[in-house]
KENU-368202 format. One record per residue: residue in one letter; x, y, z of N, C-alpha, C, O in turn. Coordinates in steps of 0.2 Angstrom, whole numbers, padded with zeros to 4 digits, always signed. Example, Ala and Ser with C-alpha at 12.3 -4.5 7.8 and 13.67 -1.06 7.14 Angstrom:
// residues 2
a+0066-0028+0039+0062-0022+0039+0066-0016+0039+0071-0017+0042s+0064-0011+0035+0068-0005+0036+0064+0000+0039+0067+0006+0040
//
This chain:
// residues 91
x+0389+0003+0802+0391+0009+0800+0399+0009+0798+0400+0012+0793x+0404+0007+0801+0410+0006+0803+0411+0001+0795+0416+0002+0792x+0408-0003+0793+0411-0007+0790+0409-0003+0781+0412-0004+0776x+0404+0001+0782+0400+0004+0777+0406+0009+0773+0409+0008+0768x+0406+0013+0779+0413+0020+0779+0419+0015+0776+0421+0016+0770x+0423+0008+0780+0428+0008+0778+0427+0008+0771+0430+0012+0768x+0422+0002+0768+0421-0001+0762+0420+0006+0757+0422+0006+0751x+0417+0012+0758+0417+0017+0754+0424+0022+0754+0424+0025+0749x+0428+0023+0759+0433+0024+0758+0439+0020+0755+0444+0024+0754x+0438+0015+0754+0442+0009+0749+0440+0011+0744+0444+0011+0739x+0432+0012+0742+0432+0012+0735+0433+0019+0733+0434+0019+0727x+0433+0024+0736+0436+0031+0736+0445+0031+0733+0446+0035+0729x+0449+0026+0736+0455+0027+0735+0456+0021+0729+0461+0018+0729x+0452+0019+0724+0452+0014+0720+0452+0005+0722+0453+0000+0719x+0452+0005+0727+0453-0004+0729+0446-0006+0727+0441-0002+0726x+0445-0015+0725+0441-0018+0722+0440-0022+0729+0443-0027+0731x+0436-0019+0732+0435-0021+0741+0434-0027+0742+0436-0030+0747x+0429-0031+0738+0426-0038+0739+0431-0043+0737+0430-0048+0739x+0436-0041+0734+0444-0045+0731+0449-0043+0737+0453-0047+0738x+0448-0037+0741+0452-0035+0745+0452-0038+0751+0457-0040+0755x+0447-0039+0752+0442-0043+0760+0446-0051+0760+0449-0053+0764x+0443-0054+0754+0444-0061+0755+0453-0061+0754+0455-0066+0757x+0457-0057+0751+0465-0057+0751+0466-0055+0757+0471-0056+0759x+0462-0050+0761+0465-0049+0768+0463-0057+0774+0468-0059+0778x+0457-0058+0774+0456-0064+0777+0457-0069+0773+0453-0073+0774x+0463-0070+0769+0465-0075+0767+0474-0075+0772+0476-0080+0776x+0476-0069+0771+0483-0067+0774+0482-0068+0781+0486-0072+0784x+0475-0064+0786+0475-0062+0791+0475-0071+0795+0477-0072+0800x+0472-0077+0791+0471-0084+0792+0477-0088+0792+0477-0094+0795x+0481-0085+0790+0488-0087+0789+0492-0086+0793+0497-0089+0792x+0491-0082+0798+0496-0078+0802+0496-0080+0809+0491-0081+0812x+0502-0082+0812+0501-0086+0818+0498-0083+0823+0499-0077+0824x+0494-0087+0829+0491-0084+0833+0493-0088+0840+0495-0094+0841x+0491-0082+0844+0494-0084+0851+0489-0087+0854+0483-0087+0853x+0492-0092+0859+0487-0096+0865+0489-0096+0871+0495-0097+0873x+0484-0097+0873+0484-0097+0881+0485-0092+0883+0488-0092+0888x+0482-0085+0881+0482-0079+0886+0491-0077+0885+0493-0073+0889x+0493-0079+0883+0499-0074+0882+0500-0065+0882+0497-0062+0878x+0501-0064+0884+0502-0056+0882+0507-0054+0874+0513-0056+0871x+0501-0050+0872+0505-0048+0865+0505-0042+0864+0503-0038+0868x+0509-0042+0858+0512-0034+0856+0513-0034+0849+0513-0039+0845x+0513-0027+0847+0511-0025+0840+0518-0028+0838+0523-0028+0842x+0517-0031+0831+0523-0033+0828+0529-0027+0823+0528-0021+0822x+0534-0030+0820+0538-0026+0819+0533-0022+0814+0532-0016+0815x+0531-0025+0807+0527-0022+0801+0522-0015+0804+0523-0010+0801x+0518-0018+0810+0511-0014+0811+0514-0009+0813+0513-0004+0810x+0518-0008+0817+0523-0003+0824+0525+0002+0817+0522+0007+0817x+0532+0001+0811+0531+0005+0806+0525+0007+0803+0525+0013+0802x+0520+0003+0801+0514+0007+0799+0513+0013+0802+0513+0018+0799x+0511+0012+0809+0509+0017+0813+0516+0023+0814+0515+0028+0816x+0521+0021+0813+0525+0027+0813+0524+0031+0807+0522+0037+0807x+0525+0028+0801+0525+0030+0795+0516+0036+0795+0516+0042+0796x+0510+0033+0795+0504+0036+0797+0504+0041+0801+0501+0046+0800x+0508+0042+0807+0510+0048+0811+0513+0053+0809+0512+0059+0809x+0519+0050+0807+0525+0055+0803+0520+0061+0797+0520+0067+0796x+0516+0055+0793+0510+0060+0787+0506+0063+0791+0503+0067+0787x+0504+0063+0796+0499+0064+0799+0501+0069+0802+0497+0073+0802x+0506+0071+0804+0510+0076+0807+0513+0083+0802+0513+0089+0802x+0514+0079+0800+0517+0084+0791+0509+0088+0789+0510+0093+0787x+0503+0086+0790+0498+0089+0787+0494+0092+0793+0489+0095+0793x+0498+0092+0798+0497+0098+0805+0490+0094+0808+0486+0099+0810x+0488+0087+0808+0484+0084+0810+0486+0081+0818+0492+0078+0819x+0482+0082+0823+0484+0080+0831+0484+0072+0833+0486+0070+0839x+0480+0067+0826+0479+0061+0827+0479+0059+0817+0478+0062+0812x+0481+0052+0820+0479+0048+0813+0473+0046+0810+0468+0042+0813x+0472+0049+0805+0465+0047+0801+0467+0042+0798+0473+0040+0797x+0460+0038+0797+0461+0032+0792+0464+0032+0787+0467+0027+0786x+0464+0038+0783+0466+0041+0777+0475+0039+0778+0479+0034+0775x+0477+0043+0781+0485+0043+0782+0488+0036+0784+0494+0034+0783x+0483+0030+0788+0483+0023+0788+0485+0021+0783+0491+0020+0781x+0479+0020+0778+0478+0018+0770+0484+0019+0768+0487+0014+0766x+0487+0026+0767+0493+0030+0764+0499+0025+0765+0504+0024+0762x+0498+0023+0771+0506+0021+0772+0505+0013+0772+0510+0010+0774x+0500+0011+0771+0496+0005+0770+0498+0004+0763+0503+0001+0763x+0497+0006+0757+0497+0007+0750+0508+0007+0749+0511+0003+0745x+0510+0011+0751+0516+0011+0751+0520+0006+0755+0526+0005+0754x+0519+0003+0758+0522+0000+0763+0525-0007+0758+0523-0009+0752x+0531-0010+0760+0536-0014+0758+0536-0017+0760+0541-0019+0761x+0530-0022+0763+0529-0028+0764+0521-0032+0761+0516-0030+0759x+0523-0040+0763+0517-0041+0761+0510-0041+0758+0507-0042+0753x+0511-0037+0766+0502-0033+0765+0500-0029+0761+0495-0029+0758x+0507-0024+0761+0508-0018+0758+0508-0020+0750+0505-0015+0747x+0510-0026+0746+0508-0029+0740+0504-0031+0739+0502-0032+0733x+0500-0033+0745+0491-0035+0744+0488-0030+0741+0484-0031+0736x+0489-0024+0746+0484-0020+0745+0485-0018+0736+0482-0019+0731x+0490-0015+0737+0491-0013+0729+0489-0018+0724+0488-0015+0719x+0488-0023+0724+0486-0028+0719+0481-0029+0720+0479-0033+0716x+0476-0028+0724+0469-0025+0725+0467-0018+0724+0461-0017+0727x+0471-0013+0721+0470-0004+0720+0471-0002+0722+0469+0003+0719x+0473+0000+0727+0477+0002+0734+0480+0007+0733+0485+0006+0735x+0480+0012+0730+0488+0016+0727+0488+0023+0731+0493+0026+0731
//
């Protein structure tokens, strides 16, 4: 159900999903990963996401982050990801 919702809210906001999927797990494959039980933490990108999604999310007198407000600052965001998504419909 969870994957259904995302995939229909992607195609809600214009992304070409099945292009968006293999460029996210293309990126997400690339990305270095921790071993040996290290203890981690949200990195600088994700940590702005979620500020930015909150800060929208607050302006629209909402108590929590919806996906929707994610997306938003997912689509605008100045990095990488942030040109993935757009270059898969993202806007």
């Amino acid at each position: 159900y969870t994957t259904l919702f995302r995939s229909a809210l992607l195609d809600r906001a214009g992304a070409n999903t099945a292009a968006l999927k293999t460029a996210m797990d293309t990126a997400i494959n690339a990305l270095p990963s921790v071993q040996g039980g290290g203890q981690t933490q949200a990195g600088r990108d994700l940590a702005q996401l979620l500020q930015v999604a909150d800060k929208e999310s607050t302006k629209r007198g909402d108590q929590f982050i919806a996906s929707e407000m994610f997306l938003l600052a997912l689509a605008d965001a100045k990095n990488d990801v942030g040109g993935v998504v757009r270059g898969h419909g993202l806007t």
